[in-house]
C-alpha positions as CSV (number, residue, x, y, z in Angstrom):
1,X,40.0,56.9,5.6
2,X,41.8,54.0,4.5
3,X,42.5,50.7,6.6
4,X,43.3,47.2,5.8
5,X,41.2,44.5,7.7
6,X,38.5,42.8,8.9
7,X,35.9,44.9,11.5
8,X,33.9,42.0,13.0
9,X,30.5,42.4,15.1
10,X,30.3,41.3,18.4
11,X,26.7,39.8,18.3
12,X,25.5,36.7,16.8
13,X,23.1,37.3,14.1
14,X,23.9,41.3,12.7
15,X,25.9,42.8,10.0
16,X,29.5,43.5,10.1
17,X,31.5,45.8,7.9
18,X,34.6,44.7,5.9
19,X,36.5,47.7,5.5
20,X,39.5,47.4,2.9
21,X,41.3,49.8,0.5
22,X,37.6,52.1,1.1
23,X,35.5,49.7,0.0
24,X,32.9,48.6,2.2
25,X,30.8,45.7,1.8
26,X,27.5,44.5,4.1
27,X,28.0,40.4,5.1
28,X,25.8,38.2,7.4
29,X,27.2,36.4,9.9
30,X,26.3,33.3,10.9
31,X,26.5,31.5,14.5
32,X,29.8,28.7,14.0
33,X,28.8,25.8,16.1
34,X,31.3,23.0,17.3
35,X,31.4,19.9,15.3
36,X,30.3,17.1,17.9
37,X,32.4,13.5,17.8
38,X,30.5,10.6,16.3
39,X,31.1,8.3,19.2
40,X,31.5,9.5,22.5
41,X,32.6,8.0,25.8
42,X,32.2,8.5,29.2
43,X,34.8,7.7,32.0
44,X,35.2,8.0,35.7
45,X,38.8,8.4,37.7
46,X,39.9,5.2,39.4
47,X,43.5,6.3,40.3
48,X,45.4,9.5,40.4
49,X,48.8,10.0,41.3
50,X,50.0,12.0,43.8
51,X,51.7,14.6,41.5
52,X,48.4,14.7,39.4
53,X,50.6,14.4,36.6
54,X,49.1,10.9,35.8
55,X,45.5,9.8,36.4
56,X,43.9,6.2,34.9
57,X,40.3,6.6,34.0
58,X,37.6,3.5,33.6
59,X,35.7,4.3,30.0
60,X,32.3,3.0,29.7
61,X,31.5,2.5,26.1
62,X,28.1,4.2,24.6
63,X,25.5,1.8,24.2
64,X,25.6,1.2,20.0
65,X,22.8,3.1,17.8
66,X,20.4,1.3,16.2
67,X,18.2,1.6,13.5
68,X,14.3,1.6,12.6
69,X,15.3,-2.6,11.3
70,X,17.6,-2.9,14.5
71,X,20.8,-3.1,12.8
72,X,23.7,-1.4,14.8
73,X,25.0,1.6,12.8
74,X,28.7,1.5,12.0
75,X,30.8,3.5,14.0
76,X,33.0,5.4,11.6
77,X,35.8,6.5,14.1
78,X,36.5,3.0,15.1
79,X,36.5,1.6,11.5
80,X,39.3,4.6,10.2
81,X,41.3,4.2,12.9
82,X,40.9,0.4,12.2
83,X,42.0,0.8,8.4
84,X,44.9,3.3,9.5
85,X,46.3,0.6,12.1
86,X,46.0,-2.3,9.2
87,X,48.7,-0.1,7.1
88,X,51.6,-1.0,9.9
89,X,53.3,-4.6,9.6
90,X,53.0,-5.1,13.4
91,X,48.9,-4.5,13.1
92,X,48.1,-7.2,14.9
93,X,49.0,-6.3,18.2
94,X,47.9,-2.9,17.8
95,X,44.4,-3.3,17.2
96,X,44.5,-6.4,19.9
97,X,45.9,-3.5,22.5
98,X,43.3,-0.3,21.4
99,X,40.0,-3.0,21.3
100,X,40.9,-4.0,24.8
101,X,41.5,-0.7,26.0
102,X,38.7,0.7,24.8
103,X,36.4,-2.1,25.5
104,X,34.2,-2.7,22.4
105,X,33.2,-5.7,20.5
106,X,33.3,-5.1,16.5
107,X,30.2,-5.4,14.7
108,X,29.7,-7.7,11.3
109,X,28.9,-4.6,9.8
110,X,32.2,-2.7,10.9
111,X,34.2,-6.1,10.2
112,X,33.2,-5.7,6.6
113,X,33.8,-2.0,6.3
114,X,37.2,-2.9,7.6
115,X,37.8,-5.5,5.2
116,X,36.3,-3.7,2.4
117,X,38.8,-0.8,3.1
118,X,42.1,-3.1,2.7
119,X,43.0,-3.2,-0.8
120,X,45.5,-6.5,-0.1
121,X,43.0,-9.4,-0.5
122,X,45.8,-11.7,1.5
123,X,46.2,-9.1,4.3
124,X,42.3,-8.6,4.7
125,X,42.0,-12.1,4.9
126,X,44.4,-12.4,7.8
127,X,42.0,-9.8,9.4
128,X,38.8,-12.1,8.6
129,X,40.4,-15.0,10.3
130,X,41.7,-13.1,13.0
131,X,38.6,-11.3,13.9
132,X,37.0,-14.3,14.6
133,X,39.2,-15.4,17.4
134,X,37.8,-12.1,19.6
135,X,35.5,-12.7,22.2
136,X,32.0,-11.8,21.3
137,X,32.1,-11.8,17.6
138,X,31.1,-14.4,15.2
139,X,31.2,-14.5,11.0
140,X,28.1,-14.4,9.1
141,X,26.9,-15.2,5.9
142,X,27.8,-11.6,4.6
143,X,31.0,-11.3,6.2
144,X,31.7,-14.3,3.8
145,X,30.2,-13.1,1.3
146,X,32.4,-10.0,1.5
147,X,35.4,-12.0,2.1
148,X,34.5,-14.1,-0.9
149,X,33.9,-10.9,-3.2
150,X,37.6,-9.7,-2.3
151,X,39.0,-12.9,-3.0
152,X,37.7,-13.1,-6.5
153,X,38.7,-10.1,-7.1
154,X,42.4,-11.0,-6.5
155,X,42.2,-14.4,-8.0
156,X,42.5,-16.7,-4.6
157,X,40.4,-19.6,-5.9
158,X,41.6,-21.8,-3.7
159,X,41.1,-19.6,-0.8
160,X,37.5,-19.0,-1.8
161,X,36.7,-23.1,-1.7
162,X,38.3,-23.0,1.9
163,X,36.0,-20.7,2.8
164,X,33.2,-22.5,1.2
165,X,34.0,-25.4,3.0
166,X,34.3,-23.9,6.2
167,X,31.2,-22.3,5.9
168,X,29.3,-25.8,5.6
169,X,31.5,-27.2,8.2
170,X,30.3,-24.2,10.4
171,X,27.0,-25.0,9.4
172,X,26.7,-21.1,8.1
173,X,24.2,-20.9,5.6
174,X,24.7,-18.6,2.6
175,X,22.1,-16.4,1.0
176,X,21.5,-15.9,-2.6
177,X,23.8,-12.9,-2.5
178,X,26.5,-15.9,-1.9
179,X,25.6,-17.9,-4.8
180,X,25.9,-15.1,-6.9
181,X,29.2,-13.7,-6.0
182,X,30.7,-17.7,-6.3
183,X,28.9,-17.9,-9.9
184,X,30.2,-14.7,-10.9
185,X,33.9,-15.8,-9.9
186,X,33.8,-19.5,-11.1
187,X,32.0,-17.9,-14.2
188,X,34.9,-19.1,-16.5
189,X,35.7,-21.0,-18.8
190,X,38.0,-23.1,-17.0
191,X,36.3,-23.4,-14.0
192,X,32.2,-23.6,-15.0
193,X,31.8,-27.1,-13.1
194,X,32.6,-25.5,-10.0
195,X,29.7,-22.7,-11.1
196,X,27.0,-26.0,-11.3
197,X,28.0,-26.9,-8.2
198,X,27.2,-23.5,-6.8
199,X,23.9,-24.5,-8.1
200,X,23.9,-27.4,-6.3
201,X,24.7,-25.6,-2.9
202,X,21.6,-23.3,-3.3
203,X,19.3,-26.1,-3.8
204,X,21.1,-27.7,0.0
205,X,20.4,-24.1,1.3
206,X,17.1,-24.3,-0.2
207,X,17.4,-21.0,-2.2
208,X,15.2,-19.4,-4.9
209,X,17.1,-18.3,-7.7
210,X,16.2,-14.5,-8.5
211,X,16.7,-12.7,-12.1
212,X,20.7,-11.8,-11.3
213,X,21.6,-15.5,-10.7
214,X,19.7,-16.5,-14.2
215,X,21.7,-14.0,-15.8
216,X,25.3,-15.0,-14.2
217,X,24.7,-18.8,-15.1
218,X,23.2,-18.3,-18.3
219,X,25.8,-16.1,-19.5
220,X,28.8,-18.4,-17.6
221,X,27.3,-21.1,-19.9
222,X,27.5,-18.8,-23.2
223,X,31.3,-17.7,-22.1
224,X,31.9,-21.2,-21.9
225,X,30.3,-22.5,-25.4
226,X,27.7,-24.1,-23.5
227,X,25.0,-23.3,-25.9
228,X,22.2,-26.3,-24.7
229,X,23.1,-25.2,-21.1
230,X,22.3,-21.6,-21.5
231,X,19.0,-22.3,-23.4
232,X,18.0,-24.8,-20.7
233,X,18.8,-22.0,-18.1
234,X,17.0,-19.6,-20.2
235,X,13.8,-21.7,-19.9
236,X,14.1,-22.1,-16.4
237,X,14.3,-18.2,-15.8
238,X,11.5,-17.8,-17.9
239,X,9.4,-20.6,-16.1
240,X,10.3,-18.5,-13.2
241,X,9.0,-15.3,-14.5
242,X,11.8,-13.5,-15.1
243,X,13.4,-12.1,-17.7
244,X,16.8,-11.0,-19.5
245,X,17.9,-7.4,-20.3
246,X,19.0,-6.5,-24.1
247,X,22.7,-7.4,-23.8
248,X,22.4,-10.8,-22.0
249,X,20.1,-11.4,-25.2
250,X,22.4,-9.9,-27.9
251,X,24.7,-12.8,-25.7
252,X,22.2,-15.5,-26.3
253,X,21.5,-15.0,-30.1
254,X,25.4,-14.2,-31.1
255,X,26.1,-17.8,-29.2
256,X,22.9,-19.1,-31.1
257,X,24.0,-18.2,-34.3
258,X,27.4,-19.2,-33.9
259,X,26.2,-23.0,-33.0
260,X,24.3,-23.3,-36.1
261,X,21.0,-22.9,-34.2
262,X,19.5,-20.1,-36.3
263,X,15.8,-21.9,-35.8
264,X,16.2,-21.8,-31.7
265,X,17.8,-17.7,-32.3
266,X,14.6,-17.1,-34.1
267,X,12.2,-18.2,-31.4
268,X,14.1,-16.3,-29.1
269,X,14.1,-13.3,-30.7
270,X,10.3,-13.8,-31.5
271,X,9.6,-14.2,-27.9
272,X,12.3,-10.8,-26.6
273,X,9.6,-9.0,-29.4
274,X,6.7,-10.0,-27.1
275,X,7.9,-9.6,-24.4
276,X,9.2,-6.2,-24.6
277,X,7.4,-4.5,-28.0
278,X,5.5,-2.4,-25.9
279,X,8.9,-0.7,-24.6
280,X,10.1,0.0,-28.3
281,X,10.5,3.7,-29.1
282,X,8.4,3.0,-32.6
C-alpha cells in the first residue's frame, strides 16, 4: 500500500512510523516542551470595564536574580527591546513611557549592554547622559569606562575629557580598567601628554599599574619616538615584576636601534634571553 505522510504516535516516549512512497522508517520521539520567558511578571486586576472589553492590570516586577558574587544578572528581554526602541528618532519618550509602565529601574550592567549595542557613539552618549536623570540609577566607574571605550572608538576626544572631568567632579573614582582604556586612546602621537596625565590620575586614585598598562604606555612612548621614556617605563615594569610579550619587545629593540642605542638594545635582548630561554623550542 502506498500513502504519502506522516503516521504520528499518540504517546510520549514510543516509536512512530513514517510511511512514504513504501518506505518505512523507525524514529524516536521526543517530549517538545514550552520555551519559558526569561523574565516574567505578575499582575492583579484593578479595573475592568463593564463590557469586559478593557481591563487595567497592576504588574509587580520579579525580584532581579542574582549571582553567587551578588551581581544582578542582566535581563535580556529588557535590554533588546531597549536597543530596538534606540533605532526610532523619537526614542526618548518611548523608553521614558515603557520603563514607567513597566516599573523597573535599569541596572549598570544593562545600561552598558544597551550602550554597547548602539553602534552611533553620539546617540549612545545621549542615552548615557539620559539614563542618569532616572530615578534610582547612578553611573559607575564601568559605565564610564564603557562610555569612554565607545568614544575612542569614534574619535570624540573632547567628549572623553568631559567625561573625565565629570567623573572627578562626581568624585567617581576610576579603576585601572579606566587608565587603560584613556592610555590606549590618547596613545598617539599627537596627543601622548594627555597619556602622562592618565598617569598622573592613577597615582590620585592611588592605582597599581598591572602588566597591560606597562605595555600601553611603553609602547605609546615608542609610537611617539619617545625612546628614553619607553626604557624608563620598561624599568619600572620590570621593578614591578612584570614582563613584556615578544612583539612589545620586537617594538622596543626596532625603536632601540633606530635611536642609535644599539648598546641599551643589547642589554635588552640579553635580559628577554633570561628571562624567557627556558620557553625556547631549542
Amino acid at each position: 500500500m502506498k500513502a504519502m505522510g506522516y503516521i504520528l504516535s499518540r504517546s510520549k516516549w514510543v516509536t512512530h512510523i513514517l510511511v512514504r512512497c513504501h518506505f518505512i522508517i523507525p524514529i524516536s520521539l521526543f517530549l517538545i516542551t514550552k520555551r519559558s520567558y526569561g523574565t516574567k511578571y505578575s499582575g492583579r486586576v484593578i479595573r475592568e470595564d463593564e463590557d469586559g472589553r478593557c481591563i487595567a492590570v497592576q504588574v509587580e516586577a520579579s525580584p532581579t536574580l542574582k549571582d553567587i558574587r551578588g551581581y544582578a544578572y542582566p535581563r535580556r528581554d529588557i535590554i533588546c527591546r531597549l536597543c530596538h526602541m534606540l533605532k526610532n528618532p523619537d526614542w526618548l519618550s518611548h523608553i521614558n513611557d515603557y520603563l514607567d509602565n513597566v516599573g523597573i529601574v535599569l541596572t549598570t550592567v544593562e545600561h552598558s549592554h544597551v550602550l554597547r549595542g548602539e553602534k552611533d557613539c553620539l546617540k549612545a552618549l545621549e542615552f548615557f547622559k539620559w539614563a542618569e536623570s532616572r530615578r534610582g540609577y547612578k553611573h559607575d566607574c564601568f559605565s564610564y569606562n564603557r562610555m569612554i571605550s565607545i568614544l575612542g572608538k569614534g574619535k570624540q576626544l573632547e567628549q572623553i575629557r568631559l567625561l573625565v572631568d565629570e567623573m572627578e567632579r562626581k568624585n567617581i573614582q576610576g579603576n585601572i580598567s579606566t587608565i587603560n582604556i584613556l592610555i590606549g586612546v590618547f596613545g598617539s602621537k599627537e596627543h601622548i601628554k594627555e597619556a602622562a596625565i592618565c598617569c598622573r590620575l592613577a597615582q590620585k586614585w592611588k592605582l597599581k599599574f598591572n602588566a597591560y598598562t606597562y605595555k600601553s604606555l611603553l609602547q605609546a612612548y615608542l609610537r611617539s619616538d619617545d625612546v628614553d621614556k619607553a626604557v624608563q617605563t620598561y624599568r619600572h615594569m620590570r621593578r614591578s615584576g612584570y614582563t613584556l610579550d615578544i612583539f612589545a619587545y620586537n617594538m622596543l629593540l626596532d625603536s632601540l636601534a633606530k635611536a642609535d642605542q644599539v648598546g641599551v638594545s643589547q642589554a635588552r635582548f640579553s635580559c628577554f634571553l633570561r628571562i624567557h630561554l627556558l620557553h625556547f623550542p631549542f
